[in-house]
N, C-alpha and C positions, 0 to 999 in steps of 0.2 A: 285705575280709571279706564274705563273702554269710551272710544271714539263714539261709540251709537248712544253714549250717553249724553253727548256735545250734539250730536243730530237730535235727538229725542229735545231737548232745550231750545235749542234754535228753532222748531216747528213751534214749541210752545211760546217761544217769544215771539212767532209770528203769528200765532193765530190765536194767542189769550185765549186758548181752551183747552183742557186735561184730554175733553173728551174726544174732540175735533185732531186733535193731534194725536191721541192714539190711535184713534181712524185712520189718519194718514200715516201713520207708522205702523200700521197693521199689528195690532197686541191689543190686548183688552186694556182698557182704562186701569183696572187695579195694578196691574204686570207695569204699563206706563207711569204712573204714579211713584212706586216702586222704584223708579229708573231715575227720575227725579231726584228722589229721596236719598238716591245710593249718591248721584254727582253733588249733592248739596253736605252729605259727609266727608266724603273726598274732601269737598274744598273748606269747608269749615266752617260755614257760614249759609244764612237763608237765600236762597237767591231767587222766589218767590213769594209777594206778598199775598196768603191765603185769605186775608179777611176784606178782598174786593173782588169786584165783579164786572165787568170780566178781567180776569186774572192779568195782576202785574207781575212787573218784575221789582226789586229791590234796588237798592241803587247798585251793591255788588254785583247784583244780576244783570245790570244794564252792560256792566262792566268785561262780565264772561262772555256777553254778547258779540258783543265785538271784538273779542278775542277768539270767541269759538269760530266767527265766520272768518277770520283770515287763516287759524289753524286748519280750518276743514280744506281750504280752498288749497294752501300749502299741501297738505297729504295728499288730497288730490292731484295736485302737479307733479307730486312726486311719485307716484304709483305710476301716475302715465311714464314720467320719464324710468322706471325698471323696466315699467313692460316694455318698454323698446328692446330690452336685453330677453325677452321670453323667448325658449326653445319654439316654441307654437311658430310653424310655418304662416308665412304671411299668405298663403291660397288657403289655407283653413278658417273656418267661419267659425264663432266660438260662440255658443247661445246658453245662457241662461233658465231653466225651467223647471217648473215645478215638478214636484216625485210624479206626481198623479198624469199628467200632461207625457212624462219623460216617460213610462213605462207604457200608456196606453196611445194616446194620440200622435207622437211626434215620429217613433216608429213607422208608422205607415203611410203619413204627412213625406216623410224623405224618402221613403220606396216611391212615392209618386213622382216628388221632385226627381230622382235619380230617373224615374224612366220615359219623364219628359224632357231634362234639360243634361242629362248626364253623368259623367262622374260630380259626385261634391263632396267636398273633405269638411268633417264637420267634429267640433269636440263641445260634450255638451257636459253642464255642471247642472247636477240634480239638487234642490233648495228646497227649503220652504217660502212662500209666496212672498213673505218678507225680504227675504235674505237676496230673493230671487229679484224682486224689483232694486234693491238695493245694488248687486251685481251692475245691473245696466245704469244706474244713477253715479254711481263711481266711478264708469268709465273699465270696469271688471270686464265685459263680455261685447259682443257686435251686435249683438239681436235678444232680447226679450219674447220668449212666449207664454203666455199667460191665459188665465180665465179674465172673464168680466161678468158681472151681474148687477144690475141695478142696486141691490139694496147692500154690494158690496163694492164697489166701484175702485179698480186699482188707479189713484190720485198723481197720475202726472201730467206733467204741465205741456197742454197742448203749444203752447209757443217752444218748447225745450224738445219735445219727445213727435213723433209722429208714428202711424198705427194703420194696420192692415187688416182686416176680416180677416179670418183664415176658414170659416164655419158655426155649426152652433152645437151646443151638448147637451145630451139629458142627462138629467141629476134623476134616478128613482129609485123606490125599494125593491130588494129582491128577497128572495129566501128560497131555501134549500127544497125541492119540494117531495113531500109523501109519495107512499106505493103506491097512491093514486096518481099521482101526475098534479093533484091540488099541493098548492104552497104550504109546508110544513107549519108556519105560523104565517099572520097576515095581519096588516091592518085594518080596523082602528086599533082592537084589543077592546077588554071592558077597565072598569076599576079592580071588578074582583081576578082578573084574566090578563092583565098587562101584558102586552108583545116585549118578549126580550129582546134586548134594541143592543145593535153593535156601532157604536157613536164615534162619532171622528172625536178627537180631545178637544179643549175647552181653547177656543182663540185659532182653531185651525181653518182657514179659508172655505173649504168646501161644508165642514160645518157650521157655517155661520148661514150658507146659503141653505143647508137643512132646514134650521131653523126657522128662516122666512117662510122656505116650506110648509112646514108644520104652524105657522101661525096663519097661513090662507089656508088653510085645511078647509073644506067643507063639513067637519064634523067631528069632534072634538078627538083625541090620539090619545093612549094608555099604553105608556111603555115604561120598562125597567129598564135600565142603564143595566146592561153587564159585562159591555166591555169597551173599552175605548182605547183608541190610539192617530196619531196620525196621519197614518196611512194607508189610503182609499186599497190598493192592494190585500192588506193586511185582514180588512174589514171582508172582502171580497173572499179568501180563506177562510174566514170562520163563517162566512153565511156560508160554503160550500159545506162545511162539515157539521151544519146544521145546526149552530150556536146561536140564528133569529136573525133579525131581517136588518138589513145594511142599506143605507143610500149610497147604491153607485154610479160613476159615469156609464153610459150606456156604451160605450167606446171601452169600458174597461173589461165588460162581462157579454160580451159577444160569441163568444168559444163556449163559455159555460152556457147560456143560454141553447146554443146549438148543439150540447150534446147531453141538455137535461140534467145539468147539474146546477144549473139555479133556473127559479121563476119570478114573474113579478110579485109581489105582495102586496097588491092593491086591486080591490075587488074589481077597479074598471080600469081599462087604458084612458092615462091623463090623469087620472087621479094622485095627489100627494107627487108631483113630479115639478122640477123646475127646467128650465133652460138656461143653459150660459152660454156669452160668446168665447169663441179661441180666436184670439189677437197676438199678432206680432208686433214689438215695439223695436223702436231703434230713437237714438237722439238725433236731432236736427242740425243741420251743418256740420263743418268741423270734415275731416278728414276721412273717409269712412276705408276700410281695406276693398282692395277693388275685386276680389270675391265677395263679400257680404254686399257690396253697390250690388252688382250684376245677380247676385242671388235677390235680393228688394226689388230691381228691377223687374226680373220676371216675376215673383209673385204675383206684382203688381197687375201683369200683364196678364198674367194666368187666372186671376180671380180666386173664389173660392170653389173652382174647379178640381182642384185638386184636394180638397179637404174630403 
């Protein structure tokens, strides 16, 4: 039995929706579902009544409920009290962050920090957006940096959590481009001509904001899936080696842009492109290390100056 399966439960006993709760547990509804279905064999019994709306619990289910919130709340007590024992120096800030954010943005976010405000000692754990919110919700890490987008919204509870601007980001295509200087392939594409399309995989944060992408389209998109993977990096290699066109952050392909190793692949600027914010989280009250205070502190004071 895994713990994220007593989380996964508890959101859905709190919001009586499969869909709503995989939302805020960041996974696709079937993946969620799935997760359900694996803690309901574990325990041996239905702990969800399917044939109502909006979705109950059983009476057994009522039962793991309130077992699951005082187990969560215990693990939790207990991770804080090891991490008292953790080698990690108490002047070190310890931030959680996505691959995508940790390779391209946060990099030159802390060159700025450092040569405004000084030395700062910092250890960062690279996640996926899930794993990554979760980190800062356990009590794992000081600081949360993330994306945000509207039509994907990272779900924490402004009374628990509080959040800083850090900047904004372009999401758009790019592609490798011809001996002409034009983009080796572009969109739209036709039916008979599809754009080969290097796709982030199926439930991964920055492809979901593709997605919305491609569905405010001004004009309908024909492409062929021929490669996919998690991460934005990865995607960003094969559109260099000419494998078809990738949505990247524009923070991630700034070097290759500059020395003509990828182009846009959209016939106009703005076109097929999104915006996300980069935000910092942290939790509310509670004791904070007094390097990660005074690191909030200045951000704060700093604005999105530094971004």
């Amino acid at each position: 039995m895994e713990t994220k399966w007593l989380e996964d439960f508890v959101s859905l006993a709190e919001t009586r929706s499969f869909s709503r709760s995989a939302q805020l547990r960041h996974v696709t509804q079937p993946a969620f579902s799935r997760r359900i279905q694996s803690l309901e064999a574990w325990a041996g019994v239905d702990l969800v009544d399917r044939s109502s709306y909006p979705t109950r619990l059983t009476e057994a289910g009522q039962t793991l409920y309130a077992q699951a919130i005082e187990i969560l709340q215990t693990l939790q007590t207990t991770r804080a009290l090891l991490r008292q024992h953790t080698a990690v120096a108490k002047d070190v800030i310890e931030f959680a962050v996505p691959h995508t954010l940790a390779f391209t943005f946060f990099p030159t976010w802390l060159s700025r920090l450092r040569a405004a405000l000084g030395p700062i000692k910092t250890r960062l754990v690279a996640l996926n957006v899930h794993d990554a919110v979760m980190r800062l919700t356990e009590g794992g890490c000081d600081l949360l940096l993330a994306y945000h987008h509207a039509s994907q919204p990272i779900e924490l509870d402004a009374g628990r959590y509080e959040m800083l601007p850090l900047g904004r980001e372009v999401l758009a295509p790019f592609s490798r481009p011809g001996p002409d200087g034009q983009p080796l392939v572009r969109l739209p594409g036709t039916p008979r001509a599809p754009v080969p399309y290097l796709a982030y995989a199926p439930g991964a944060y920055l492809g979901r904001v593709v997605d919305w992408v491609l569905r405010q389209a001004p004009q309908p998109v024909h492409l062929e899936r021929v490669y996919e993977t998690d991460m934005a990096e990865s995607l960003k290699a094969m559109a260099i080696e000419g494998h078809g066109v990738a949505f990247l952050p524009a923070s991630a392909v700034q070097p290759a842009l500059a020395d003509g190793r990828l182009v846009p692949a959209a016939p106009a600027s703005g076109t097929w492109q999104g915006e996300l914010d980069i935000r910092l989280y942290r939790a509310r009250g509670g004791r904070h290390k007094p390097a990660a205070q005074r690191l909030w502190e200045d951000v704060q004071r700093l604005g999105t100056g530094l971004a």
